[in-house]
Backbone bond lengths (Angstrom), bond angles and torsions (degrees), N, CA, C in turn:
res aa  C-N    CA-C-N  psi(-1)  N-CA   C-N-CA  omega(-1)  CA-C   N-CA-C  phi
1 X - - - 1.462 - - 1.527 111.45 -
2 X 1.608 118.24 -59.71 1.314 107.39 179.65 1.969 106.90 -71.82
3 X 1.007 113.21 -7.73 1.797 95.32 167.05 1.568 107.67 -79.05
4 X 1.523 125.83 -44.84 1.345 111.13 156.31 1.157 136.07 -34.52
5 X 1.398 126.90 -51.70 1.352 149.81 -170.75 1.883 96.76 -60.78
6 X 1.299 99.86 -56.24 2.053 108.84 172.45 1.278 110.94 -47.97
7 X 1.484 101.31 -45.47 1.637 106.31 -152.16 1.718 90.57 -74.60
8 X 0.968 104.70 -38.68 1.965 114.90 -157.16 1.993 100.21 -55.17
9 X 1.576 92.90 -47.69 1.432 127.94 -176.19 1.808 106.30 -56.02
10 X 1.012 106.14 -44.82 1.800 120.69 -177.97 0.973 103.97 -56.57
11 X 1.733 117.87 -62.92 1.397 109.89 -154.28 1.542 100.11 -101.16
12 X 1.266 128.07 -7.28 1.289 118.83 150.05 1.828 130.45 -42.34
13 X 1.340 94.09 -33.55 1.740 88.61 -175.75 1.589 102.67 -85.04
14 X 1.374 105.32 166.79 1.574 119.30 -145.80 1.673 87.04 -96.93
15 X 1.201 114.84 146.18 1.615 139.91 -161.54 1.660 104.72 -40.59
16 X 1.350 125.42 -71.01 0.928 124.24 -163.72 1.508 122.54 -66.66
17 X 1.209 106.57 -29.28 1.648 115.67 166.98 1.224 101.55 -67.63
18 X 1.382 135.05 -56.36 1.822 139.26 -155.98 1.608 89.80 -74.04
19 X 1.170 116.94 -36.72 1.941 100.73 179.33 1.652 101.19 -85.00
20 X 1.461 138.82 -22.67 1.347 128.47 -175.25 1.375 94.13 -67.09
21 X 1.296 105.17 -74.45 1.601 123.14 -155.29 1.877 106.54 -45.71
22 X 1.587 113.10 -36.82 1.474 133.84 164.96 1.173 123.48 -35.37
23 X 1.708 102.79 -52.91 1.499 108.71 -166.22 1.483 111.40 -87.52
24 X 1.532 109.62 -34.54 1.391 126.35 152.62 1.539 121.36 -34.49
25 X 1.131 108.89 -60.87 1.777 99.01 165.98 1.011 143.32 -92.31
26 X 1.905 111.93 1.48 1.502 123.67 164.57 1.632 115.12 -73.40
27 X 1.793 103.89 -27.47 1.547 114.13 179.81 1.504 102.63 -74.29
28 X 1.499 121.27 -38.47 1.407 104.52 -171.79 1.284 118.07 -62.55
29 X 1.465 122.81 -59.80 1.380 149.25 113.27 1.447 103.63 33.61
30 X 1.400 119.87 -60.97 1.719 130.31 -178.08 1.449 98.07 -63.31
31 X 1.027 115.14 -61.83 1.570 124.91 -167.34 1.377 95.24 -66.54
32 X 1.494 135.01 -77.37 1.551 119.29 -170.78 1.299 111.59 -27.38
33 X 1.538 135.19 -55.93 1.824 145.91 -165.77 1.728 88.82 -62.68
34 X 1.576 116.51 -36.51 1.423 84.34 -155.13 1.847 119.53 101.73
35 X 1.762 106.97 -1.28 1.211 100.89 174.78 1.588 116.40 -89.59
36 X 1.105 93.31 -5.17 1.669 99.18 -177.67 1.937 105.79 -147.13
37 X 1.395 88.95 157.35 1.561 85.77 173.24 1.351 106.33 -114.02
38 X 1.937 107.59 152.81 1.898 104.35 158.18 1.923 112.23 -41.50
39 X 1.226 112.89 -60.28 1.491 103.81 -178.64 1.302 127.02 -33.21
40 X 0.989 123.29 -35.69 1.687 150.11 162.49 1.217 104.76 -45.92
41 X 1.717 128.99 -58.75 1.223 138.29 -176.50 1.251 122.85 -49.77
42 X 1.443 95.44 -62.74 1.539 104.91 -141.16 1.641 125.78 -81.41
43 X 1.330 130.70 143.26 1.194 128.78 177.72 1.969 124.94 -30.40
44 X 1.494 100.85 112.64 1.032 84.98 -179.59 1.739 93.29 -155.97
45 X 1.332 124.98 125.96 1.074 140.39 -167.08 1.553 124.53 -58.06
46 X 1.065 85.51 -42.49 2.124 108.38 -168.20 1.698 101.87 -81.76
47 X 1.663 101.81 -35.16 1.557 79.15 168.61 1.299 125.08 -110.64
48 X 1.419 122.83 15.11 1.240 133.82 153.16 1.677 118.96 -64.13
49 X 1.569 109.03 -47.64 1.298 108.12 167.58 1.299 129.38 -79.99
50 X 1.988 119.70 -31.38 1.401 114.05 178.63 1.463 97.29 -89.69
51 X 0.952 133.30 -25.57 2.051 118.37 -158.45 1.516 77.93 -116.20
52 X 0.971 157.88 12.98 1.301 136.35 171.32 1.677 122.79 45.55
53 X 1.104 82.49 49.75 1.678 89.65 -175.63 1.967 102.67 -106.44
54 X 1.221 93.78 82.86 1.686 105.70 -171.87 1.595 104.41 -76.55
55 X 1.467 129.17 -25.69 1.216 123.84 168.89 2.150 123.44 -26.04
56 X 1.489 85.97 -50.41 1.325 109.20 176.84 1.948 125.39 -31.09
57 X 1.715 84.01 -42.64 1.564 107.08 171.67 1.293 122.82 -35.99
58 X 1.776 100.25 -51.55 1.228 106.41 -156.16 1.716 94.33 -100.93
59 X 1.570 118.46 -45.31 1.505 108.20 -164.68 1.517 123.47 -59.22
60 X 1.661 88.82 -9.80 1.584 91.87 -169.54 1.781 102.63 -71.98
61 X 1.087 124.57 12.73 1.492 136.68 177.03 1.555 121.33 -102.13
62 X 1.300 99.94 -30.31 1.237 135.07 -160.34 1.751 116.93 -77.77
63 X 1.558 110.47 -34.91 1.695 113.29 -166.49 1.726 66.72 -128.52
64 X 2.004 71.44 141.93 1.509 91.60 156.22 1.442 104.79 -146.87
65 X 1.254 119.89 48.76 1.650 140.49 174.13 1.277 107.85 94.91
66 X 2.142 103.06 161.69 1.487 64.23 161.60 1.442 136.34 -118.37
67 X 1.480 124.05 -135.99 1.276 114.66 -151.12 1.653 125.85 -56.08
68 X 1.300 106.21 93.33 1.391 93.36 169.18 1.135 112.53 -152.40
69 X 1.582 135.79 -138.74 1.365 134.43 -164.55 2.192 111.29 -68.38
70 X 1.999 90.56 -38.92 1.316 68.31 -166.58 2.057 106.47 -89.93
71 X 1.204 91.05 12.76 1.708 93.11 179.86 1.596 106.29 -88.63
72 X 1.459 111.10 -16.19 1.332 104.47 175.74 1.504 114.31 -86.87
73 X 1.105 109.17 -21.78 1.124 132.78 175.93 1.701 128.62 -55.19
74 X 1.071 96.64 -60.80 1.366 118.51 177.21 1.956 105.30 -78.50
75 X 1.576 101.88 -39.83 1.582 82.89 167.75 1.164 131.86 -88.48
76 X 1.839 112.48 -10.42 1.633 97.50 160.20 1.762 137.71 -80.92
77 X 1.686 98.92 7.87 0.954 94.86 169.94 1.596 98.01 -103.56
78 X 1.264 122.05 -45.63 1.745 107.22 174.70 1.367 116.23 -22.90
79 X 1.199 109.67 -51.38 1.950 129.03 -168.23 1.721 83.32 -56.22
80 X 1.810 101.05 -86.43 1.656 97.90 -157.76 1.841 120.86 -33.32
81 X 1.411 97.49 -61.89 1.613 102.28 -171.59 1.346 117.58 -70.56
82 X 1.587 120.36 -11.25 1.320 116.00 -168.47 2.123 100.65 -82.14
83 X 1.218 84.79 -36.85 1.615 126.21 -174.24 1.733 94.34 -44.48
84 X 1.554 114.42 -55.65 1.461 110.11 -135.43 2.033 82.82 -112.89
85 X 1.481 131.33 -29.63 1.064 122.18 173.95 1.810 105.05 -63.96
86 X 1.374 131.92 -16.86 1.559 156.21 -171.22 1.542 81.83 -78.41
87 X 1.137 110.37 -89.66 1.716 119.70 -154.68 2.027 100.30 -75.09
88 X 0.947 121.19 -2.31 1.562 119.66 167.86 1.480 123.30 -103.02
89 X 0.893 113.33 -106.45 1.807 118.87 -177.34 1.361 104.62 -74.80
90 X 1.560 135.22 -15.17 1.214 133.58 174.84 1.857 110.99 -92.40
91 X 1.416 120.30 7.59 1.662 136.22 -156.67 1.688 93.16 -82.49
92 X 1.706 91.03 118.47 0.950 93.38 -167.61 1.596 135.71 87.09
93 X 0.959 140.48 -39.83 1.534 148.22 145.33 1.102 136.23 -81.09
94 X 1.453 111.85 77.28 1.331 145.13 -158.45 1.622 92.44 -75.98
95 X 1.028 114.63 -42.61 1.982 107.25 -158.12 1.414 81.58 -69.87
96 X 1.726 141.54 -63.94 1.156 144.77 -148.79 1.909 100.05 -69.07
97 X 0.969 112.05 -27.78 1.377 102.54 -179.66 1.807 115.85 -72.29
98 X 1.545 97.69 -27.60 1.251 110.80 -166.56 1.946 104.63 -88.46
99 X 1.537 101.63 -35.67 1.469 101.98 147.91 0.979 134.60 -41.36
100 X 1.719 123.45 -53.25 1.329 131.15 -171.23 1.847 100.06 -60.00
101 X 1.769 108.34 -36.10 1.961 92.23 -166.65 1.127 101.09 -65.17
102 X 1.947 116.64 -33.63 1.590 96.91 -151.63 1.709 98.93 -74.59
103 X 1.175 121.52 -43.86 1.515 124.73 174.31 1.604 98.94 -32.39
104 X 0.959 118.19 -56.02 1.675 115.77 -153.85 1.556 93.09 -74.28
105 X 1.569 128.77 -43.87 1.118 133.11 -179.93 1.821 120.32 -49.56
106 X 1.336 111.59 -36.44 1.008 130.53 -179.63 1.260 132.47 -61.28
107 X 1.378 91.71 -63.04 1.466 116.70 164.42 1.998 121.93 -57.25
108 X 1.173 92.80 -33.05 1.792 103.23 159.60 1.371 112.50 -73.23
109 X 1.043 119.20 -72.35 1.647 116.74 -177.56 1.407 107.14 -35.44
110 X 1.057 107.07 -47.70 2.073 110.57 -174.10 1.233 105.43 -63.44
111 X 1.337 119.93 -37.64 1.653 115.80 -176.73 1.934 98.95 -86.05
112 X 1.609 122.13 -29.67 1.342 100.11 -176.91 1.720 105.92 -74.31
113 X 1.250 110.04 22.85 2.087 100.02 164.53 1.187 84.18 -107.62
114 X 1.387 155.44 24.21 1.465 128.45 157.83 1.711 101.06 -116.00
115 X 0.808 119.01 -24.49 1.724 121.43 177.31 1.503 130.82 -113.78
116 X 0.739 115.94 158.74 1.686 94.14 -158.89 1.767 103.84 -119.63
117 X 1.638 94.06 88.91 1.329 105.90 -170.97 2.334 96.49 -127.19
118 X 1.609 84.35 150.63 1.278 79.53 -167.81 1.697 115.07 -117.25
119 X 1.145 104.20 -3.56 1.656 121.92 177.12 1.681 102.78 -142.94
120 X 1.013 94.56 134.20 1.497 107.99 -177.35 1.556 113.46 -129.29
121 X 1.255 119.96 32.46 1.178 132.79 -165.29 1.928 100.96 -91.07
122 X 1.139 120.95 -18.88 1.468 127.38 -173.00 1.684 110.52 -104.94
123 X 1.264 105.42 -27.71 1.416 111.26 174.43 1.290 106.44 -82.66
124 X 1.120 112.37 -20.80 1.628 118.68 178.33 1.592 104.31 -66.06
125 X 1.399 109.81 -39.47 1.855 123.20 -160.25 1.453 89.78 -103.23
126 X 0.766 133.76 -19.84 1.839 114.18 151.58 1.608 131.35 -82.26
127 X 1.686 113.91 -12.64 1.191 107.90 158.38 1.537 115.29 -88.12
128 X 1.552 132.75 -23.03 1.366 119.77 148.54 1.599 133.60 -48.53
129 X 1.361 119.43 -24.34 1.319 125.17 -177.09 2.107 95.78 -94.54
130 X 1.010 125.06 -27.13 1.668 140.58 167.85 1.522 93.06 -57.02
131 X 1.364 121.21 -74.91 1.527 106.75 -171.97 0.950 130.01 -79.98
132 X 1.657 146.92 -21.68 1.451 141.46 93.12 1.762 118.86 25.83
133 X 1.295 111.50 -64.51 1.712 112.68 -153.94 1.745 78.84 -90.86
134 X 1.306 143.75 -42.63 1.220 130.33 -136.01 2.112 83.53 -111.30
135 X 1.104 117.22 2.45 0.921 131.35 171.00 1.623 120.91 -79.37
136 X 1.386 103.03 -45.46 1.744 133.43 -174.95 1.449 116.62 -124.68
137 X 1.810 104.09 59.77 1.631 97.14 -174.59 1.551 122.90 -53.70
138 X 1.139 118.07 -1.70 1.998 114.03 -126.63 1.833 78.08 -126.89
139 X 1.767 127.44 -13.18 1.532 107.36 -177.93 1.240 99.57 -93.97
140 X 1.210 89.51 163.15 1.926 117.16 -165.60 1.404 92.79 -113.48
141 X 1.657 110.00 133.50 1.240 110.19 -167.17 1.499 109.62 -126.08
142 X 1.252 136.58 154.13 1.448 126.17 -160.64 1.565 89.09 -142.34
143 X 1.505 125.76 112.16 1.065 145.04 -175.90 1.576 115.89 -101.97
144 X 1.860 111.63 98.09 1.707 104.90 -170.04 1.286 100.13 81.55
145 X 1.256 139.35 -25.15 1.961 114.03 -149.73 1.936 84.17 83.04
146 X 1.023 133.54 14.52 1.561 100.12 178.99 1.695 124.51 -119.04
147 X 1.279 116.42 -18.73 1.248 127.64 -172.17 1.825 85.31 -160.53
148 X 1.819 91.96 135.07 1.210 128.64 159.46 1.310 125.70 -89.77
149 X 1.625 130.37 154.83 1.729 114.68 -144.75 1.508 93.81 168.73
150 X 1.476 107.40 154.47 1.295 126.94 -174.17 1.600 91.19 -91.26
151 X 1.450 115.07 166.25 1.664 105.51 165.85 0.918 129.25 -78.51
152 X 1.686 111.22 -8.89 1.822 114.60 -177.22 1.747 117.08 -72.81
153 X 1.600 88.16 -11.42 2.008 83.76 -170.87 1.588 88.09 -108.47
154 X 1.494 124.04 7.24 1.738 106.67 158.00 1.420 116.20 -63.82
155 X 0.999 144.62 6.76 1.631 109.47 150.46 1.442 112.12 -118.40
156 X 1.444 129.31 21.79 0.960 147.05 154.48 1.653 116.55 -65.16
157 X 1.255 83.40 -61.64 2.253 107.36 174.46 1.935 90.44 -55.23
158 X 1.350 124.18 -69.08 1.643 137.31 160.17 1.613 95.96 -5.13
159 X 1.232 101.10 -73.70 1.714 119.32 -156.88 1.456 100.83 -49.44
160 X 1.333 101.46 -45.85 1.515 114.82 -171.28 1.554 126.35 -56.16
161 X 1.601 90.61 -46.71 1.447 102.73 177.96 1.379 123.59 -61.66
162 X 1.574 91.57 -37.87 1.507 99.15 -158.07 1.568 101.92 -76.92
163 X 1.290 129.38 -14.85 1.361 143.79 168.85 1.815 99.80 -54.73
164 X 1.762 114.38 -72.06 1.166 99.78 160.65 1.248 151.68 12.21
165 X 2.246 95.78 -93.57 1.205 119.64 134.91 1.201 126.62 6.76
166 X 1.625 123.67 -56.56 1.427 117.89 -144.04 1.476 127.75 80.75
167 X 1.325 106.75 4.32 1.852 108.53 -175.74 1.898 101.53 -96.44
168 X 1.354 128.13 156.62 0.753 143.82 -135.20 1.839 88.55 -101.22
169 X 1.438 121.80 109.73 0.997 138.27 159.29 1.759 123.30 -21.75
170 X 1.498 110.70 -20.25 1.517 105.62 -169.78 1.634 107.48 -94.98
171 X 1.259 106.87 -32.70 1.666 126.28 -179.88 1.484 90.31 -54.36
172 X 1.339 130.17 -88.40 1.705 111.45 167.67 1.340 128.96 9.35
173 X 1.525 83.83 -82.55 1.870 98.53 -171.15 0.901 112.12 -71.85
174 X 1.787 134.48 -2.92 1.719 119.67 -179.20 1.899 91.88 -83.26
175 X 1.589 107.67 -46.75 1.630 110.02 -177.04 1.357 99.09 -50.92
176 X 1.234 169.14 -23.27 1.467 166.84 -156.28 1.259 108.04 -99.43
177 X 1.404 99.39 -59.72 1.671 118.21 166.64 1.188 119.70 -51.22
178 X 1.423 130.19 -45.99 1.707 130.13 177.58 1.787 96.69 -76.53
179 X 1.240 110.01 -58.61 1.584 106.35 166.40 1.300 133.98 6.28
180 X 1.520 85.02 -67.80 1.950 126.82 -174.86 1.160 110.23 -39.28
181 X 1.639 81.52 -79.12 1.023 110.09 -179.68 1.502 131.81 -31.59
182 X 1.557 114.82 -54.89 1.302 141.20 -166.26 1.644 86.50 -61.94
183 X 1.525 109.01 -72.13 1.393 133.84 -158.13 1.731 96.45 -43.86
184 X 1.220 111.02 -54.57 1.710 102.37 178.83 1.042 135.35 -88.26
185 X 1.536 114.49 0.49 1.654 123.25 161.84 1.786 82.56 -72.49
186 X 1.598 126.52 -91.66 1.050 119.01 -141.79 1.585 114.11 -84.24
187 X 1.449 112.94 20.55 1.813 101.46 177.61 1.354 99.72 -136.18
188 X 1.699 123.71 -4.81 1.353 103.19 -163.53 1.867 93.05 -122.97
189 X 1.342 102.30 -62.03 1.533 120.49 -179.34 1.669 115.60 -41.07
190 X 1.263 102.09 -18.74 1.827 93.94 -177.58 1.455 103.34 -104.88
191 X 1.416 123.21 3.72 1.342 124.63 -175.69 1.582 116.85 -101.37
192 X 1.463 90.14 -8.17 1.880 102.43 -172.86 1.611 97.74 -79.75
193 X 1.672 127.80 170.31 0.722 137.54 140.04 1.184 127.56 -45.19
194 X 1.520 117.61 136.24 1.530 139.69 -154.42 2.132 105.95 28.63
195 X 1.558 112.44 44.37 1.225 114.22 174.49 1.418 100.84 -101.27
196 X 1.739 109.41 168.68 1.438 108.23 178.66 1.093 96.37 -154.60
197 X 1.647 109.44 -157.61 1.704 113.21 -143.28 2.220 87.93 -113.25
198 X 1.441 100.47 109.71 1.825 99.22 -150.23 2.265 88.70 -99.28
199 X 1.851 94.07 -31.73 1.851 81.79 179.74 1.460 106.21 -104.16
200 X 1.024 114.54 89.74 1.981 116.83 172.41 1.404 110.06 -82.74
201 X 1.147 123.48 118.43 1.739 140.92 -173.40 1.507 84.23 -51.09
202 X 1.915 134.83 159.38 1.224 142.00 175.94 1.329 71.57 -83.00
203 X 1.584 95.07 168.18 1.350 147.05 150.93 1.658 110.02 -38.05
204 X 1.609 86.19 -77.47 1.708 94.01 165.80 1.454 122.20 -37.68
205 X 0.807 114.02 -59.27 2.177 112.36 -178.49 1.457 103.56 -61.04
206 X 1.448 121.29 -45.28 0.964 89.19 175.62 1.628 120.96 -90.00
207 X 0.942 142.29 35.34 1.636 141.00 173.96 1.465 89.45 -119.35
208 X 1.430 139.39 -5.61 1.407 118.23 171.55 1.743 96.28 -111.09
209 X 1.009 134.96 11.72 1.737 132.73 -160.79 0.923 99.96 -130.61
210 X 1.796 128.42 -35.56 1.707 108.02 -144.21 1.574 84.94 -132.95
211 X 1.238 125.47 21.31 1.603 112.25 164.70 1.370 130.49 -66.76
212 X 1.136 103.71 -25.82 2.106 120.62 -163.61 1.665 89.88 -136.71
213 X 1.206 126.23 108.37 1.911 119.62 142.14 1.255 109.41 -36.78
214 X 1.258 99.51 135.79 1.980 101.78 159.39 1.206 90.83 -99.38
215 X 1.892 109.30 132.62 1.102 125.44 169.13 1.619 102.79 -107.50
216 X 1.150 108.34 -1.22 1.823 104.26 -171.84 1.672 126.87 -64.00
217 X 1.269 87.63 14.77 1.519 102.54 -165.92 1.636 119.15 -129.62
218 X 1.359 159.01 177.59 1.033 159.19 -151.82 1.513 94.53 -160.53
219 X 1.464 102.44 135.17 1.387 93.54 160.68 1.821 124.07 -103.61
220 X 1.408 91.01 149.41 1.964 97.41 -178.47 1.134 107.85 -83.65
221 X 1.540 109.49 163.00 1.843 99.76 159.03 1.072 126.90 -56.95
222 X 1.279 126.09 133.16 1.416 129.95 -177.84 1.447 112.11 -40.66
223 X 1.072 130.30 -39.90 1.595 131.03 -173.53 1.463 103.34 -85.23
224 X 1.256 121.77 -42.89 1.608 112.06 -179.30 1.572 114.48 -132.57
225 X 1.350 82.53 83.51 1.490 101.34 178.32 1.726 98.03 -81.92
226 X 1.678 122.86 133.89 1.438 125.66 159.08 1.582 94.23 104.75
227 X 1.525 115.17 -22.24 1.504 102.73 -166.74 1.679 111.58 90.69
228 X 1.265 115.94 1.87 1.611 107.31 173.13 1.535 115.66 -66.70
229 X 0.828 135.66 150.32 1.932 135.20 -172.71 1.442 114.92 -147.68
230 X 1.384 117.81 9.69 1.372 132.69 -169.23 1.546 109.26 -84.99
231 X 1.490 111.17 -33.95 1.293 130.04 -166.37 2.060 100.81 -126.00
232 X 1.025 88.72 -6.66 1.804 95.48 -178.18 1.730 118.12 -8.66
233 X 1.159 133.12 126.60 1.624 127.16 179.08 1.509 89.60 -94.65
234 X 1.172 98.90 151.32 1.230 98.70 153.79 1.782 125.11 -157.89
235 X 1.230 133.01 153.67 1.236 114.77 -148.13 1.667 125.97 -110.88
236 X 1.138 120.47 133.72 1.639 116.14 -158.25 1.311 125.28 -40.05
237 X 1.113 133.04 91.32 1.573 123.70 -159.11 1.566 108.68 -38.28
238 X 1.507 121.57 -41.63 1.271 114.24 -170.59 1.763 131.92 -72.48
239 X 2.062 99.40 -7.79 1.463 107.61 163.21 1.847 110.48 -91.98
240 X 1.030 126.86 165.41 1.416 138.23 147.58 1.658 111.33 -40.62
241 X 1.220 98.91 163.97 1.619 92.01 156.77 1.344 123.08 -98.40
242 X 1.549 114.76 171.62 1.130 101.86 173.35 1.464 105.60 -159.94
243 X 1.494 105.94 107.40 2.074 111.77 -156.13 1.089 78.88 -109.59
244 X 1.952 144.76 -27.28 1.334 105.74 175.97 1.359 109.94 -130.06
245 X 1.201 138.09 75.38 1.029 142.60 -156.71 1.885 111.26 -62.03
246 X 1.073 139.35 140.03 1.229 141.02 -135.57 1.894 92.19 -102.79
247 X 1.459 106.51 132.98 1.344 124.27 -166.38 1.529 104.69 -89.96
């Protein structure tokens, strides 16, 4: 029953999260066995360009240690927010969702040749929870049971913790920063006077993304997608809602 209950749960979540969140724990997974090492992984410039080892691109997204508090950590929020920006304002527009990683991907790699960071797999999961919160001003967010909060200062509260943590304060602020970024090319900049539409998904993504709907999936409530309730949003009774707010 509970392997049903998993299995039912898996293929319920919407494509691009169920292959992120996937590859994310088959790589950690590599490293726990011992079939692969972090060295193998991690971002590193000189041998991406002299040995051509382009793999690097992508894994450096991929491990976020291994298994323990902050790997669970970081992937249950990857899962939730990646999950619910997928099944909300991204519903249905698979090429544009898949736009938004490589954009966000991009824009990290360019900044990891100025800083000397070697996994970028968490800065990645704080600019998904960045476009998410600035996405859903109006939910009320309950952090631990401990502090109450709008969603725009969740990765701020994030920032905070992870300081705590002991993790390095800049990895944060680059995910906020690519975030931003994203969030005001495509939510703020085309809404201004004489503004326009500056990130258009290729052609290509969409003729390989948007031919067939995936119907294989159900959608959750936007706030509690998976059944998590630890971190629950929830939304100001005195605004409307707003699960897809208009792009």
């Amino acid at each position: 029953m509970a392997y049903q209950t998993l299995s039912n749960e898996y293929m319920n979540m919407p494509p691009v999260t169920r292959a992120y969140t996937t590859a994310c724990v088959i790589t950690t997974l590599a490293v726990q066995l011992e079939l692969t090492s972090p060295f193998q992984l991690y971002f590193n410039p000189i041998l991406i360009y002299k040995q051509g080892q382009l793999w690097r691109l992508i894994t450096t997204f991929l491990f976020f240690g291994t298994f323990g508090f902050n790997f669970f950590f970081n992937m249950i929020f990857t899962y939730k927010y990646c999950r619910m920006l997928e099944e909300g304002s991204f519903r249905n527009r698979t090429s544009d969702f898949v736009w938004m990683f490589l954009f966000g991907a991009t824009f990290m790699i360019g900044f990891a040749f100025f800083v000397n960071l070697l996994f970028l797999g968490q800065a990645f999961t704080i600019m998904i929870v960045y476009i998410w919160s600035r996405r859903n001003p109006d939910v009320r967010m309950n952090f631990f049971g401990l502090i109450n909060f709008q969603a725009p200062y969740l990765p701020w509260v994030l920032l905070g913790f992870s300081v705590l943590l002991g993790n390095a304060v800049y990895v944060d602020l680059m995910g906020i920063a690519v975030g931003h970024i994203y969030f005001f090319l495509e939510d703020v900049f085309p809404k201004q006077p004489g503004g326009f539409q500056i990130l258009k998904t290729p052609t290509l993504l969409k003729s390989w993304f948007d031919q067939v709907e995936d119907l294989n999936y159900m959608r959750l409530p936007e706030e509690n997608p998976g059944g998590f309730e630890w971190d629950e949003g929830q939304r100001a009774p005195e605004e409307p809602p707003n699960d897809n707010p208009p792009q």
